[in-house]
C-alpha positions in Angstrom: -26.7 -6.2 19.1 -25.5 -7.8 22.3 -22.2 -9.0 20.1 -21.8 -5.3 19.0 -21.7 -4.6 22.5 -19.3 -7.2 23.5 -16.7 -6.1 20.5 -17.3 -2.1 21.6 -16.1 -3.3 25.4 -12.9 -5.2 24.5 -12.0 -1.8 21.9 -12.9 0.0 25.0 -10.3 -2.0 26.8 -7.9 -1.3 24.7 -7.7 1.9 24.3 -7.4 2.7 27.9 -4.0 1.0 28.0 -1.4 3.7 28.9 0.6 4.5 26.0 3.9 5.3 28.0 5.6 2.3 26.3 7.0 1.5 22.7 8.4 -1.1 21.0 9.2 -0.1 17.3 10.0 -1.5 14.0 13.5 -1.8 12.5 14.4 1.2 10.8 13.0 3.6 14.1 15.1 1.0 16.0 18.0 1.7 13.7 17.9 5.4 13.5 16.1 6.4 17.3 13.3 7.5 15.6 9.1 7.5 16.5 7.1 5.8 14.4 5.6 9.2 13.0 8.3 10.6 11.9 8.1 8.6 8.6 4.2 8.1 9.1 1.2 10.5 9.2 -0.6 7.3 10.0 0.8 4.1 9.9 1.5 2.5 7.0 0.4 6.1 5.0 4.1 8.3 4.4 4.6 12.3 5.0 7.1 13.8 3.2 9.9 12.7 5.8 8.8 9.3 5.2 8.8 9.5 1.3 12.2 11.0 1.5 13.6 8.1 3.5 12.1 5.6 1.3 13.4 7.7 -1.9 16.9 7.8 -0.2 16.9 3.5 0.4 15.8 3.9 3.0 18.6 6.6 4.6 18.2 9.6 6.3 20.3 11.3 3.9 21.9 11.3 0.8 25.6 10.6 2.2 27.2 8.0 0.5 27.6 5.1 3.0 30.5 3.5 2.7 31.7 1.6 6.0 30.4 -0.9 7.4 28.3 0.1 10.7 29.0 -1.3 14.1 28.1 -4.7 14.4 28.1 -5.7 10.8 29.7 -8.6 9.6 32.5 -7.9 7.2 33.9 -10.7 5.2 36.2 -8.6 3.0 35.9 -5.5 1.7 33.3 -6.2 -0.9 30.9 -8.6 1.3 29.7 -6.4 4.4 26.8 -8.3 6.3 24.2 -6.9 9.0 25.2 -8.2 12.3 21.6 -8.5 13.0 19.2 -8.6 10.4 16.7 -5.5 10.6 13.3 -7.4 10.5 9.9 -6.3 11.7 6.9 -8.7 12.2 3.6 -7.8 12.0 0.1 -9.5 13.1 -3.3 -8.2 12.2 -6.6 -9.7 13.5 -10.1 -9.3 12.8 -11.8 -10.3 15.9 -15.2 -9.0 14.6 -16.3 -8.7 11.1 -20.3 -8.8 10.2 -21.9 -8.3 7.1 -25.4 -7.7 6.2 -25.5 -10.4 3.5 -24.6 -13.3 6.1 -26.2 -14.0 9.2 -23.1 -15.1 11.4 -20.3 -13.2 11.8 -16.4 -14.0 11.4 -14.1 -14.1 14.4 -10.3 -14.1 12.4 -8.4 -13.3 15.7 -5.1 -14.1 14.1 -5.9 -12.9 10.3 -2.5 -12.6 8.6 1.0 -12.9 9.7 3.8 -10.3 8.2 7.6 -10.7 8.4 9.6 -7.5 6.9 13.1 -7.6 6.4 14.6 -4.2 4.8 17.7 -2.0 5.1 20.2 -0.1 3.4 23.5 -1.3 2.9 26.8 -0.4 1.9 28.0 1.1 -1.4 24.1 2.8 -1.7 22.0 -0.4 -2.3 18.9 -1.4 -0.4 16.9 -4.6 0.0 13.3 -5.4 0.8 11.6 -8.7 1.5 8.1 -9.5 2.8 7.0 -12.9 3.9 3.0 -13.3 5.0 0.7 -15.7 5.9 -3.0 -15.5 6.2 -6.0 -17.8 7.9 -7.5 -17.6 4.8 -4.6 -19.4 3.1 -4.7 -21.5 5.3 -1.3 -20.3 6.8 0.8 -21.3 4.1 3.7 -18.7 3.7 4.1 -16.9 0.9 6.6 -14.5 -0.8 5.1 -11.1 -1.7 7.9 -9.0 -2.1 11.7 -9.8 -2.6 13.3 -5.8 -4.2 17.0 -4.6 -4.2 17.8 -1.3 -5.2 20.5 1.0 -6.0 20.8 4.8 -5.1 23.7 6.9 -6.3 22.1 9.6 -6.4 18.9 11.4 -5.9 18.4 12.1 -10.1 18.9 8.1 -10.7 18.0 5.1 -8.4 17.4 1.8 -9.6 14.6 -0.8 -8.3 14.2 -4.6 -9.3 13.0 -7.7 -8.2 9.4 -9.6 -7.6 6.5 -6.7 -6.0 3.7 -4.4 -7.4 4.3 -2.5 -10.1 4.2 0.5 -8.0 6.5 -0.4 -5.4 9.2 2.7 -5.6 6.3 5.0 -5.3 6.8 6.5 -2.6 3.1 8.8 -2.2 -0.3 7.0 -0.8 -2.3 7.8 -3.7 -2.6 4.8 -5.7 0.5 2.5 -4.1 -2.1 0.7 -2.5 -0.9 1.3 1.4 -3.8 0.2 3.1 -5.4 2.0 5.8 -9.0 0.1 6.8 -9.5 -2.9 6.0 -10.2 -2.5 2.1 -7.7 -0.8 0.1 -8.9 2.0 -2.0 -11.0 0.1 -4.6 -9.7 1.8 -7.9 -6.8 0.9 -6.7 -7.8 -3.2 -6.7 -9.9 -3.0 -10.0 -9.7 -5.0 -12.4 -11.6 -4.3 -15.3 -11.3 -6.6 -18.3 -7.6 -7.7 -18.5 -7.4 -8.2 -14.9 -4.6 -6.6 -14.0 -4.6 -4.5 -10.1 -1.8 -2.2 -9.4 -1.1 -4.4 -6.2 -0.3 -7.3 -8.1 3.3 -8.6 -7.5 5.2 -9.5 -11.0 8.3 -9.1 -11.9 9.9 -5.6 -12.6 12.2 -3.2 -13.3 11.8 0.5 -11.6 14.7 3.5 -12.9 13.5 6.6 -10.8 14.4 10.0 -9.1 14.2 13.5 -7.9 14.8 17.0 -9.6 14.0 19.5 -7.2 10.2 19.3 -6.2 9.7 16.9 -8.9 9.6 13.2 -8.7 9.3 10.7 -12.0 9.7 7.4 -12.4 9.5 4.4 -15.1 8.7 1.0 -14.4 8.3 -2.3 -16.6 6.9 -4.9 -15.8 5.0 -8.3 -16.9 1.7 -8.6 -14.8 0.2 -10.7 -12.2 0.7 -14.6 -12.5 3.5 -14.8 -14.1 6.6 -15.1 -11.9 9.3 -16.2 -14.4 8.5 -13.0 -16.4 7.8 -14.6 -19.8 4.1 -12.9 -20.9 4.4 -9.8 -22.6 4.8 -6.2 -20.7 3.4 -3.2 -18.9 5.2 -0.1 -18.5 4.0 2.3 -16.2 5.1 6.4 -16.6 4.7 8.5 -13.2 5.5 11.9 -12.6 4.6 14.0 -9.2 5.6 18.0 -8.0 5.4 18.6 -4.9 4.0 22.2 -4.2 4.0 24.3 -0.8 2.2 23.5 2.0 2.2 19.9 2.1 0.2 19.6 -1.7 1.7 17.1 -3.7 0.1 16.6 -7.8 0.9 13.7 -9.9 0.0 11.6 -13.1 0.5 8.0 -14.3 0.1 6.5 -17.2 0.1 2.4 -17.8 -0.2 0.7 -21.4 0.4 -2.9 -21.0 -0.9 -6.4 -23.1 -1.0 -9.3 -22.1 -1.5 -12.9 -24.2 -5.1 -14.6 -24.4 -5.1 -18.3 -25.1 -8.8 -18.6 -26.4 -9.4 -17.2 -28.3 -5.7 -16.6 -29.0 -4.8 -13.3 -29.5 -3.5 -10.2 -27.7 -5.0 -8.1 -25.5 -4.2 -4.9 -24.9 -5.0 -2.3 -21.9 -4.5 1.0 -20.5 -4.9 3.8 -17.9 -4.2 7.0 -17.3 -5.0 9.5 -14.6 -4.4 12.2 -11.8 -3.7 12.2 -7.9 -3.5 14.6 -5.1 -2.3 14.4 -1.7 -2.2 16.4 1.0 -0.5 16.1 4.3 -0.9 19.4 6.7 -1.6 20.6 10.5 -2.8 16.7 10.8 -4.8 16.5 7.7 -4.4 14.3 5.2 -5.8 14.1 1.7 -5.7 11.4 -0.9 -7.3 11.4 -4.5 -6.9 9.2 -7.4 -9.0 9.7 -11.2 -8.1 7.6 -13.8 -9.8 6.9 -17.1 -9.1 3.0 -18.2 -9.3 1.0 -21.7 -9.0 -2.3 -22.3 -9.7 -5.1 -24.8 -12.5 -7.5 -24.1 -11.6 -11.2 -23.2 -14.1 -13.0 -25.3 -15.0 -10.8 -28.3 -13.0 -8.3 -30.6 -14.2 -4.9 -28.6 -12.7 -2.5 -26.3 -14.0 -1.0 -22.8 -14.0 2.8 -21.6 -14.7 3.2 -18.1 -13.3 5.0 -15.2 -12.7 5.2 -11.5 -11.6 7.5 -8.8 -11.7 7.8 -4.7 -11.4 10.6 -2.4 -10.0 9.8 1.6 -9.3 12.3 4.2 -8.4 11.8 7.7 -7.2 13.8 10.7 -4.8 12.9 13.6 -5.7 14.0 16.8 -2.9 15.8 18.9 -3.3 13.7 21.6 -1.4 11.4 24.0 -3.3 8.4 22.3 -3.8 10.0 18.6 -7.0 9.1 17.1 -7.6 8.8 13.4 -11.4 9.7 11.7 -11.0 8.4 8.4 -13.7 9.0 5.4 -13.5 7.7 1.9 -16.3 7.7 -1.1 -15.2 5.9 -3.7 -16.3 4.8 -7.3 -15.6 2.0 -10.1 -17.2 1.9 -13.7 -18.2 -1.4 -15.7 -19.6 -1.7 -19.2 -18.1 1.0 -20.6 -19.5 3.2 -18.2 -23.4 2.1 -17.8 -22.7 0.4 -14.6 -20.6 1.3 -11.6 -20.3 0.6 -7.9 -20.0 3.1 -5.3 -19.4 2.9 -1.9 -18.2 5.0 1.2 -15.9 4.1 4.2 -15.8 5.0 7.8 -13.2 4.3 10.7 -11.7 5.2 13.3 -8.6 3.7 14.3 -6.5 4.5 17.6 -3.0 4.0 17.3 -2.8 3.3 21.6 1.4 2.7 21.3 3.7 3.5 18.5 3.4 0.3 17.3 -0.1 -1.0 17.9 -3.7 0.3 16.5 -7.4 -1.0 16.9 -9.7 0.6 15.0 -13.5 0.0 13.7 -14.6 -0.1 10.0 -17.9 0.6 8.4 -18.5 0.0 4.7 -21.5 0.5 3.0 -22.2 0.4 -1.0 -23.9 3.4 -2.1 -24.8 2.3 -5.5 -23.9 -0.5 -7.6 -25.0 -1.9 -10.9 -28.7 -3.3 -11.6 -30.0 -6.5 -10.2 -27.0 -6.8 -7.5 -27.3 -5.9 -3.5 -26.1 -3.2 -1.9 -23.6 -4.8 0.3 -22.2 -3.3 4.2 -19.8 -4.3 6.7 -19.0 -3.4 10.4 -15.1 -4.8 11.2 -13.1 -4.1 14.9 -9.7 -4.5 13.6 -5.9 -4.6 15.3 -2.3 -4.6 14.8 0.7 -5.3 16.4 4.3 -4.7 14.9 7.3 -5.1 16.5 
């Protein structure tokens, strides 16, 4: 308990910084813009932010052509940024205690994020993530390298090494992570293994018509960089209605190659989100149903998962964000599942740094294991 304490005091301390000061990422550097104007709640997109990130990351659809001031331009078909637009990121975990270990971890420094993204001349855009994590033992890795290409708002064009999902541009199930675990339905596996935040190789063509967004991906799953096991495709449509209410639907069929016994197995899901951004609510739900082939014996799997998250920002000098999710994740075709529920309450005390706590507690899971909980106090910085 006296730890508890201890943690509550330094969040205290925190928050009562003055928040008179920001220092912001690269694209509200670039374009003089706050942090929420693309963000409801940092890293969760409104429908500015989805826009921008639909557009290449431009405010607009004007076709940029000339180089901007500053830019490097070798001749007129190599135009370089005169400083590269990069944001860093660090995210610590100073407290995080579970009820199934006695001691508790102190991951001050927990990962380590460099962002480097922009649009460019002739309507292409780029994207790369490097991180590093404790866990890893600090050794930098390469989670996402994308270029795109955006005419128009009907046809843009997305490739390179990321998740599957990366040109989505709604919360639902692109796995923007808001406490410390992302949605779980979003990270499960199932039989084939496959998570929608695994990176692998892929090929995005998507758009706009109006209030209605589609998209079509391929790609080859997780653990394979050079792209040479067999392919998922993932089918994506979303309208957006009035009022900040935006409906969508996926669909993935994918197979993969088994080596023993040696065969192919094949998977797929399909399902339903909602989200709902409005007077500083915000609503997230994801249903899917999933079916895969068993690894070991000739047999298929039915099961299904789905989460519902809603938070609120306060209208405040500091804004405060209550989040709340209950979430749930089948096994064994359905006679087992996990269920759990998530509370925090993060304080975002510049525009560029939030603390928050995180409670987690497993509501129900599958017969013979433990119900599990965790209290976290969590931070990051960007700049």
């Amino acid at each position: 308990m006296k730890k508890i304490i201890t943690v509550c005091i330094m969040l205290a301390g925190f928050l009562m910084v003055p928040a008179d000061l920001e220092a912001i990422p690269a694209f509200s550097r670039k374009h003089q813009l706050a942090c929420n104007q693309c963000h409801s709640a940092w890293p969760l997109l409104n429908e500015f932010g989805r826009t921008f990130k639909e557009n290449g990351y431009r405010l607009d659809r004007a076709p940029r052509t000339t180089a901007d001031p500053g830019d490097v331009v070798i001749d007129d078909r190599l135009v370089l940024p005169g400083v590269l637009p990069m944001s860093f990121r660090v995210q610590g975990r100073p407290f995080v205690k579970r009820n199934t270990d006695q001691r508790y971890r102190m991951q001050v420094v927990h990962e380590l994020e460099l962002y480097v993204a922009d649009s460019a001349v002739d309507n292409y855009s780029y994207f790369a993530n490097l991180e590093a994590e404790d866990e890893a033992g600090w050794e930098v890795e390469l989670s996402d390298l994308v270029a795109g290409w955006h005419p128009r708002a009907q046809v843009n064009f997305l490739g390179g090494y990321g998740p599957l999902t990366f040109a989505d541009p709604f919360n639902t199930f692109a796995s923007r992570r808001l406490t410390q675990d992302r949605p779980s339905p979003n990270g499960a596996r199932f039989q084939s293994g496959y998570r929608f935040r695994d990176e692998t190789p892929f090929a995005t063509f998507y758009g706009r018509a109006g209030e209605l967004f589609y998209s079509a991906s391929a790609g080859t799953g997780a653990g394979d960089p050079a792209g040479t096991d067999r392919k998922d495709y993932l089918f994506r449509a979303a309208y957006d209605l009035p009022g900040g209410v935006s409906i969508g639907g996926f669909s993935l069929i994918g197979d993969k190659q088994l080596a023993a016994p040696a065969r192919i197995q094949q998977y797929s899901r399909a399902g339903a989100d909602l989200q709902v951004d409005s007077h500083g609510f915000t609503v997230n739900a994801l249903w899917y149903r999933a079916k895969e082939d068993l690894t070991t014996t000739l047999g298929s799997q039915k099961n299904a998962a789905w989460y519902f998250q809603t938070l609120y920002v306060t209208p405040t000098p500091v804004p405060v964000v209550p989040v709340f999710r209950y979430e749930s994740v089948q096994s064994n075709s359905g006679l087992a599942s996990t269920q759990s529920v998530a509370l925090a309450l993060i304080a975002y005390v510049r525009g560029n740094i939030n603390v928050s706590v995180d409670y987690t507690k497993q509501t129900k899971v599958p017969p013979g294991a433990l119900k599990s909980n965790r209290f976290s106090v969590m931070f990051m910085f960007t700049m």
